[in-house]
N, C-alpha and C positions, 0 to 999 in steps of 0.2 A: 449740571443743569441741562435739562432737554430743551434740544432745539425746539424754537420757539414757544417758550416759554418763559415769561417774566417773571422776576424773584419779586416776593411780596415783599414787606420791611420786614429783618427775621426777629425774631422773639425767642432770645437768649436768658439764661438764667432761670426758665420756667419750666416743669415737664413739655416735654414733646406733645403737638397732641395727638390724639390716636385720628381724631378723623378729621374735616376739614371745618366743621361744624364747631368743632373746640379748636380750632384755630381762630376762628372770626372770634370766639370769645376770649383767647388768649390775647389775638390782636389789640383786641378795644384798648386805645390809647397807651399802646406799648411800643417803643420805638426803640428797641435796645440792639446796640451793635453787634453782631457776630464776633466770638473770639477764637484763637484757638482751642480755648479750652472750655468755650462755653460754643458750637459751632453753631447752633442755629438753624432753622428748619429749610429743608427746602420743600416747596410744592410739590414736586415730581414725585416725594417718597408719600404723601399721603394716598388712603385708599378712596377716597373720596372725590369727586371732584370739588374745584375750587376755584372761581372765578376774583376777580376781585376787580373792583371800580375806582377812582382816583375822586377828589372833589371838583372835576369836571365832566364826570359822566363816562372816562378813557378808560375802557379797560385795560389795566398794566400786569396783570395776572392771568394767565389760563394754562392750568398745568395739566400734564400727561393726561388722567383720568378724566378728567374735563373736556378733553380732545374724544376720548374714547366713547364715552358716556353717549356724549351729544353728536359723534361724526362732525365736531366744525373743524377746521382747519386753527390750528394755534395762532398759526402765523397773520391768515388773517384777520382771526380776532382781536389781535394784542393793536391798541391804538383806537380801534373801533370805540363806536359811542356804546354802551350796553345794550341798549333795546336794538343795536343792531347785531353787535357779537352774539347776541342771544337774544332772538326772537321768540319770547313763549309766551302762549297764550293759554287762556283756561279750556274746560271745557267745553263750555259755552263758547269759545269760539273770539274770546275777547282776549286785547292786550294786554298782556300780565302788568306791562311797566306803567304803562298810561292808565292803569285803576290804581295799582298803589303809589305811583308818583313819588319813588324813595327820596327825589332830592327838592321836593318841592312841597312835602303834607307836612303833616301836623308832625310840632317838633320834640312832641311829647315821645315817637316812635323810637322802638330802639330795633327789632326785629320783625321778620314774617313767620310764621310758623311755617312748617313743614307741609307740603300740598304737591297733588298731582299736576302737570300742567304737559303742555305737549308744546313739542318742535314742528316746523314746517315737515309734513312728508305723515303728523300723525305718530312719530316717536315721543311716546309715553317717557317723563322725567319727574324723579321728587327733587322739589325744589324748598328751600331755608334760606333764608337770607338776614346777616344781619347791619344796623348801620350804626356804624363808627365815627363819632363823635367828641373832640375835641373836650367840649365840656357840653355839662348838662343843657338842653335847649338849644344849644348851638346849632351852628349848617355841619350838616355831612362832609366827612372826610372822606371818608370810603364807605362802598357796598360791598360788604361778602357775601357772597353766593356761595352755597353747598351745593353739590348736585350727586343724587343718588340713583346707582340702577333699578328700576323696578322688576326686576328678573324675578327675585328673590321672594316680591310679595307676590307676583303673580306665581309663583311655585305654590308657596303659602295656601292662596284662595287657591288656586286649581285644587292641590291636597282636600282644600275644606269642603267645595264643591261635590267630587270624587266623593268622598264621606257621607256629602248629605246622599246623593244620589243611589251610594249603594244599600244605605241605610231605609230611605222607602221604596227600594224595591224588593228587599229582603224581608222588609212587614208587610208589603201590599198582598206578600200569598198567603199566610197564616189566618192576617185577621178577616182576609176575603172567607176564606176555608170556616173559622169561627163564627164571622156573620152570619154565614150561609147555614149554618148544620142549626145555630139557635134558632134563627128564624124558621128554618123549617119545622122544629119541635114545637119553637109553640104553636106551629100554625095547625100542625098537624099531630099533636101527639096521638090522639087515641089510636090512626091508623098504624104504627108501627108495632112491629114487637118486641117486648122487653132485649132481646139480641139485637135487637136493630138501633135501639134506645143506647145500648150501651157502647156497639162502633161508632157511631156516629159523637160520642159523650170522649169517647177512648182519640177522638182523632181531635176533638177541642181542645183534653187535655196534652195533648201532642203539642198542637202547632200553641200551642200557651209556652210550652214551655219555650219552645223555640224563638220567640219572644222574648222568652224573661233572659235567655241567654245572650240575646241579641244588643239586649240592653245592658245586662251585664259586660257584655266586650265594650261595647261604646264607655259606658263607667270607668272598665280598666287602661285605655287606651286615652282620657284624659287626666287620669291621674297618674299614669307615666309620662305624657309629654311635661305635665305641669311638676313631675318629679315629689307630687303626693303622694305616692304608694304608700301604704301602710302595713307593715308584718306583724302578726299575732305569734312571735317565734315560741315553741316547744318542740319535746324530743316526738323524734318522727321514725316511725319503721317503714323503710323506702320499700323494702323487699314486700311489708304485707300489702302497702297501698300498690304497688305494683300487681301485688295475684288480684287482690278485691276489684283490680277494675279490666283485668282479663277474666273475670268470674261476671263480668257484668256482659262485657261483650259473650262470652258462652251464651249466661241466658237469654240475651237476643236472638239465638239459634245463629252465631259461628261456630265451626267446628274447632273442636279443644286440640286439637291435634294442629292447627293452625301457630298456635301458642307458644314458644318456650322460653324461660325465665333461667337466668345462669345467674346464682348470687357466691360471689368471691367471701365467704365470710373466715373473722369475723369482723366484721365494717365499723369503720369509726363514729363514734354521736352522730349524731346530725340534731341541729335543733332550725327549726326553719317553722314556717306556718302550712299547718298542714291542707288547709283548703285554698289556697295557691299554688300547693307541688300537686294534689289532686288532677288544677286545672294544666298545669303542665306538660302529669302524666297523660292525662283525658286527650289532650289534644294532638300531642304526640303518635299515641296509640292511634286513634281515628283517623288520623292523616295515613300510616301505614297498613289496616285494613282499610280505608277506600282507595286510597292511589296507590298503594304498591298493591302486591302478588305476594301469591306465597307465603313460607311460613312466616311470622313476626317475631322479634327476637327481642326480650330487653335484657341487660347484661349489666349486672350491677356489682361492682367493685371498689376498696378503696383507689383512692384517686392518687396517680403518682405524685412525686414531689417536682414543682414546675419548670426544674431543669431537665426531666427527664420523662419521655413523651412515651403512648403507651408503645408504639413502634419502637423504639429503644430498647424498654423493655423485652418486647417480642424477640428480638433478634438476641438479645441477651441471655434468650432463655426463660423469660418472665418471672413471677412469684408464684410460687404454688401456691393453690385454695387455702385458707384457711391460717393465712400470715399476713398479718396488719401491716407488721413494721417490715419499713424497706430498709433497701440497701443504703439510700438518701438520707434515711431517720424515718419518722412517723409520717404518716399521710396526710396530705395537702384537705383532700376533703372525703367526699364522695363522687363516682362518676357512673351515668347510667346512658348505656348506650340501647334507641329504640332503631331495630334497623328491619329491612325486608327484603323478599326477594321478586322485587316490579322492576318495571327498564328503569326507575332512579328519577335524577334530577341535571336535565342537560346542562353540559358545563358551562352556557350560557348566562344560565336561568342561575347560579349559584350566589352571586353575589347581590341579588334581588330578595332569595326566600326569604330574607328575617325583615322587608320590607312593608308595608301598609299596600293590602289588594293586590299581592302576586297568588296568583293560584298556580298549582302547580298542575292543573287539568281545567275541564269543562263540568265537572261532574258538581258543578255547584259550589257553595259557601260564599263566607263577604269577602276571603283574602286577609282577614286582619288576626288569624289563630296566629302565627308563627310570630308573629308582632308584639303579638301581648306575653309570648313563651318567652321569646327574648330577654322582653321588659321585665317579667319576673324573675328569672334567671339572676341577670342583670340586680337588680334588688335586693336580691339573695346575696352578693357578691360573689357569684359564682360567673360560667363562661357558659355559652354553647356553640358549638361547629356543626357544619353538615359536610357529608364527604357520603362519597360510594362505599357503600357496603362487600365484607367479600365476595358475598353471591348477588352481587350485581346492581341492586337496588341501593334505595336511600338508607344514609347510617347518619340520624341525632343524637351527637352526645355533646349532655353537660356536665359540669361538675358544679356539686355545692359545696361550698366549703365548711371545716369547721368553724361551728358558728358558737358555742356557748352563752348564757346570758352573760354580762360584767360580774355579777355580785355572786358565779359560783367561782370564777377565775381570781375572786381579791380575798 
């Protein structure tokens, strides 16, 4: 038991509860002694804080978290009347305890719902409370108090915040840019020239797209936190989807010589969805011709078996081209590494990139590509890492695993 801290009545024979909230509800009208083999909760171990009131208002309860939460002192809580142990007030600026009145309203009450309220000094607390009662209608036995940090939901909103914020300023340029070029055609079509009709038509359909992609990541970015993702899996040729979209970047006018693709064949299945590894590869790729240098490299092999790491391999000697099965057995999945030769990703900065809004420069975008690569990955039940490359820059590799449908395996 921590100093200054009172033991509540413990509540033996019943699960533990996980927070202090299912305490007050383990409580109500449980008074079962502590055994050895039944021992009984104590306060201090919950992650919650936990106040607790007596049927004269005496707090006899205030454990560790409750001390932490709120900065009161234990010691001089324990005894105090409640609305002085804990003085909180709404936002409004009024007495929590003198509006609900726990030991003197309607006797119909069993609980307070959960609600923001503040401590003297302006420290923000959630606060639950529930009241403990002998029998039905009867006077109050006890008030349990929960008290939670609000850290957590301020993380939360900030996140959400962050989100909306980056979200209309990454449309505010496009649909300015689309405003502007329509309105000026219709205002003016006859003056331009059919060339001029058509840059101007050509930069619409640009920042449109930009858009639809913008919206697209927002889409994929709640149906991974909500754990909706959805796969359309079939067989996938990683090695063609890989040329088809350094065939894309060529015709942008990169130079091809920029480019080189190493495929370890012959590679095992892959069945996955192919306009997911698409945006995988797409984002990947992009991220290494805008922030890296140099040539880009993607390197596609099977994937060792996950005891043994491809550096293992390396130093072993590796597998020559053209040989599936390892020395392990068959391959774990697939593994594609996108790397370049830019100054990389400081080793600072490493444990942030698969983050929400880290960029890895100034050169633009929302921050949220590597998030959504993850989360696909991820889905796939596959893995990704980032690490330095051997020529200096940034090296992406994940692997996907084999994945078959069920009904060609049965």
């Amino acid at each position: 038991m921590a100093v200054g801290t009172s033991r509540a009545p413990s509540v033996g024979g019943a699960r533990p509860p996980d927070t202090a909230q299912d305490a007050a509800s383990a409580g109500e009208g449980a008074r079962v002694a502590a055994s050895p083999s039944s021992p009984g909760l104590d306060p201090d171990d919950l992650p919650d804080g936990l106040v607790v009131a007596d049927a004269h208002g005496r707090v006899v309860c205030f454990n560790r978290a409750a001390a932490r939460i709120t900065a009161i002192n234990a010691r001089r809580a324990l005894g105090s009347p409640l609305e002085t142990a804990l003085p909180l007030e709404d936002l409004d600026g009024r007495r929590w305890w003198a509006l609900t009145d726990p030991y003197g309203g309607l006797a119909t009450r069993t609980a307070q719902p959960e609600r923001n309220l503040l401590l003297p000094g302006g420290r923000e607390v959630l606060v639950s409370a529930r009241y403990v009662r002998a029998r039905p209608l009867g006077p109050v036995d006890r008030v349990v108090v929960c008290l939670r940090d609000t850290q957590a939901r301020r993380r939360t909103e900030r996140s959400h915040a962050e989100l909306i914020a980056t979200v209309a300023h990454e449309l505010r340029s496009p649909l300015t840019s689309v405003k502007g070029f329509t309105a000026t055609l219709l205002a003016k079509w006859e003056r331009f020239t059919d060339d001029q009709k058509r840059l101007m038509l050509e930069t619409v359909d640009a920042d449109a797209n930009r858009v639809t992609r913008l919206i697209t990541e927002l889409l994929d970015i709640s149906r991974i936190d909500a754990g909706r993702m959805e796969l359309r899996r079939q067989p996938v040729d990683i090695a063609a989807a890989a040329a088809r979209h350094i065939q894309a970047h060529i015709a942008a006018g990169r130079a091809p010589d920029r480019f080189v693709v190493k495929v370890h064949r012959p590679l095992p299945g892959l069945w996955a969805d192919p306009d997911k590894i698409d945006q995988v590869l797409s984002n990947l790729l992009e991220n290494a011709v805008r922030h890296g240098a140099g040539t880009v490299t993607i390197e596609i092999a099977p994937a060792p078996a996950k005891d043994q790491s491809p550096q293992d391999r390396s130093r072993r000697g590796g597998t020559p081209p053209g040989r599936a099965e390892h020395a392990d057995g068959p391959p774990e999945g697939t593994m594609i590494t996108v790397s370049d030769e830019g100054p990389g990703i400081p080793e600072e900065s490493v444990n942030r990139v698969f983050t929400r809004f880290w960029r890895g420069s100034t050169r633009g975008g929302t921050g949220l590509g590597l998030y959504i690569v993850k989360g696909i990955v991820e889905v796939h039940g596959g893995r990704i890492t980032v690490g330095r490359a051997p020529a200096g820059g940034a090296e992406f590799r994940f692997m996907l695993p084999v994945a078959a449908p069920a009904y060609l395996s049965q």
